[in-house]
SEKOLMAR-466581 format. One record per residue (C-alpha): residue in three letters; x, y, z. Coordinates in pm, 1 decimal, always signed. Layout:
NODE,ALA,X,Y,Z;
...
This chain:
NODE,UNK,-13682.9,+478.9,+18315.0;
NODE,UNK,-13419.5,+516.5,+18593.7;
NODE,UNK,-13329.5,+799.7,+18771.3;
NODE,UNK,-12965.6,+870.4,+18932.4;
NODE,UNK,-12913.8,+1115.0,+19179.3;
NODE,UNK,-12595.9,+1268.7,+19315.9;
NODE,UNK,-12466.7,+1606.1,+19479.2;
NODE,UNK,-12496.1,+1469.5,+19876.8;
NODE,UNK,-12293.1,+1579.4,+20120.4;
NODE,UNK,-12253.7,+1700.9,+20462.9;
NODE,UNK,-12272.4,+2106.0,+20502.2;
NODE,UNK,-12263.9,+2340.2,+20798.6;
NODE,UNK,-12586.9,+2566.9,+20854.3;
NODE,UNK,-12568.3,+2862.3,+20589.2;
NODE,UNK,-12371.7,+2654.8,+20324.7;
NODE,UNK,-12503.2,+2546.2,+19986.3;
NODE,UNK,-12502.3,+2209.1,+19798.9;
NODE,UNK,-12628.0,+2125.7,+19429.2;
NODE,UNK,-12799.4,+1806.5,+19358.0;
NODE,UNK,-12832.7,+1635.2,+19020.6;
NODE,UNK,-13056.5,+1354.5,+18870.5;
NODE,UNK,-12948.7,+1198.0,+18580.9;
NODE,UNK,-13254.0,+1041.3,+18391.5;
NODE,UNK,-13276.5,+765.5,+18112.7;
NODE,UNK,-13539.8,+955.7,+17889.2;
NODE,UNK,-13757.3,+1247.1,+17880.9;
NODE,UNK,-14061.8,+1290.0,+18135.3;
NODE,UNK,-14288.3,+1561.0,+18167.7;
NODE,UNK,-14297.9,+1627.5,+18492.3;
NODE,UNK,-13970.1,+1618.7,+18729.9;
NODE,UNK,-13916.0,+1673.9,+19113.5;
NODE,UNK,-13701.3,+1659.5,+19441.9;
NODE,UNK,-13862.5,+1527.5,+19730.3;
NODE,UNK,-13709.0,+1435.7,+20067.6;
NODE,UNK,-13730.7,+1198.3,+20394.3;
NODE,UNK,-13594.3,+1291.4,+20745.1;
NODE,UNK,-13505.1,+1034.8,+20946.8;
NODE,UNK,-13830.7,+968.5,+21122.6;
NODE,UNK,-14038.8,+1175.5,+20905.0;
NODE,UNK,-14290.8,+1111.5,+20607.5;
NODE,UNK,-14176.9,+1163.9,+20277.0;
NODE,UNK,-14260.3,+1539.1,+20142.1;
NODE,UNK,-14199.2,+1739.2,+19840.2;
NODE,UNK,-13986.9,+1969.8,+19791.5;
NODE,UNK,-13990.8,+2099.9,+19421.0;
NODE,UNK,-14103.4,+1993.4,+19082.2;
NODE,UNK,-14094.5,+2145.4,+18670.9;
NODE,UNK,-14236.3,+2079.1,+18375.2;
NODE,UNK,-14154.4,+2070.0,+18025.1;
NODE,UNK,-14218.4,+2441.3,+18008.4;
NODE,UNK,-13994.0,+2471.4,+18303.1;
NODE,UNK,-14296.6,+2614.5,+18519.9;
NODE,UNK,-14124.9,+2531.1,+18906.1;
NODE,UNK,-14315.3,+2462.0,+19213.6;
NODE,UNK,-14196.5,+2481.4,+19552.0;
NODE,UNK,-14319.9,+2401.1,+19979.7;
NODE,UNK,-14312.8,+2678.0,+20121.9;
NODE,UNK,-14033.7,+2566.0,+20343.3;
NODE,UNK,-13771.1,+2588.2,+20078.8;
NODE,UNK,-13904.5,+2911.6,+19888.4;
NODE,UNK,-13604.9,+3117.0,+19802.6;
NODE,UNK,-13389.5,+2877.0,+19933.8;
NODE,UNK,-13395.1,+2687.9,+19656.7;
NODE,UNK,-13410.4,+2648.6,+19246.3;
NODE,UNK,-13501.1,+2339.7,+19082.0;
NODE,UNK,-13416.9,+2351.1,+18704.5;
NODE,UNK,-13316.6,+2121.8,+18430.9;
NODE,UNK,-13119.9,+2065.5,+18145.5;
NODE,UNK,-13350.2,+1920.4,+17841.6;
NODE,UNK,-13078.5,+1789.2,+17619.3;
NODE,UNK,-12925.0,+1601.4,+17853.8;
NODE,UNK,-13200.3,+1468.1,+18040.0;
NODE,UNK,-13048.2,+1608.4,+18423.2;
NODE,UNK,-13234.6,+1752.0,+18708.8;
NODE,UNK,-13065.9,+2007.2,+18942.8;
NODE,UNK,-13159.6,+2114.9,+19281.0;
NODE,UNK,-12928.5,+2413.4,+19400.1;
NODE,UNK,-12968.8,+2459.4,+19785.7;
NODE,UNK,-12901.3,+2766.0,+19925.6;
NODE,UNK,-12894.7,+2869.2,+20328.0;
NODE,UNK,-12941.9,+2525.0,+20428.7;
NODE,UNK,-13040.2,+2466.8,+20766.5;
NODE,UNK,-13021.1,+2147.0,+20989.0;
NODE,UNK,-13416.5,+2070.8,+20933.2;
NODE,UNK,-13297.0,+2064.8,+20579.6;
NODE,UNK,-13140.9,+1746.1,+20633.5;
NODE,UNK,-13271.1,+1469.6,+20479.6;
NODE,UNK,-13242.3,+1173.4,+20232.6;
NODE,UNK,-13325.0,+1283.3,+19885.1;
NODE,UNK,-13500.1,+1183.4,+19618.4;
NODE,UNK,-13519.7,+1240.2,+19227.6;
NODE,UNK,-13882.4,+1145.3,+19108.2;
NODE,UNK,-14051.8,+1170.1,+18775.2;
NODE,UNK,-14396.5,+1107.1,+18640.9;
NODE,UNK,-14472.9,+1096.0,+18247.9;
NODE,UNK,-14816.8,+1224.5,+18250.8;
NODE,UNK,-14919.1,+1544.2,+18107.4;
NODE,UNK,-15067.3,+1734.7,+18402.4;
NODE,UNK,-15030.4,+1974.7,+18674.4;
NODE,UNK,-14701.2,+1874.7,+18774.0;
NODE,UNK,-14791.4,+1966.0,+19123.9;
NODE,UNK,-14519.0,+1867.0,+19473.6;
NODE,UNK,-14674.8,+1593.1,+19529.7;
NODE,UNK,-14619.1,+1209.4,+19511.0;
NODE,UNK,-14920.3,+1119.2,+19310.2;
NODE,UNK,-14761.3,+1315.0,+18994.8;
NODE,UNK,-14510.5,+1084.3,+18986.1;
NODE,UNK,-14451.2,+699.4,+18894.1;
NODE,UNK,-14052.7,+681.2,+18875.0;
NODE,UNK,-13830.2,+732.2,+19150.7;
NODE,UNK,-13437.2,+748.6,+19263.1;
NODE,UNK,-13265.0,+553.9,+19517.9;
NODE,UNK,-13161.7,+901.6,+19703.6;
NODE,UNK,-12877.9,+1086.0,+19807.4;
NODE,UNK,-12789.8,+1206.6,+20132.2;
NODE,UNK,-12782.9,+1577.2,+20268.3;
NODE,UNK,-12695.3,+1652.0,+20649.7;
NODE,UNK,-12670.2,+1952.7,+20777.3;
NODE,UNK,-12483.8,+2080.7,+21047.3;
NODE,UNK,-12566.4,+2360.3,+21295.1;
């Protein structure tokens, strides 16, 4: 499986930015997580194949993670990004029927990342 992201880009504070994920095949459970510079890995948002989303509470509102089945793609649309927004980001994946939960141990495939910076 490989996963492809895109969308990256440098906004000011208040702006918006969509990020997509291209995937190789179908998985169960998809997600965006990200890494600040200096800063553990977190997640951000995941869905399932019956398009249940989950969100941190940090991004709640802010953003929608949603999907396109047929073609296998992953979108993240970010809304009233702020600088602590900025981040590398990642596409992730996990083919296990489950939960589906934002969190790392859900999934087994990952992206290389695309860039988001924010500016204030």
């Amino acid at each position: 499986d490989q996963l492809v992201e895109s969308g990256g880009g440098s906004v000011e504070a208040g702006g918006s930015l969509i990020l997509s994920c291209e995937a190789s095949r179908y998985n169960y459970c998809l997600g965006w997580f990200r890494q600040a510079p200096g800063k553990e890995r977190e997640g951000v948002a995941t869905i399932n194949a019956y398009h249940t989303q989950r969100y941190t509470d940090s991004v709640r509102g802010r953003f929608t993670i949603s999907k396109d089945t047929a073609k296998n793609i992953l979108y993240l649309e970010m809304n009233d990004l702020r600088p602590d927004d900025t981040a590398t980001y990642y596409c992730a994946a996990g083919s296990a029927v489950g939960p589906c939960l934002v969190s790392s141990e859900a999934m087994d495939t990952w992206g290389k990342g695309t860039l988001v910076t924010i500016a204030s």
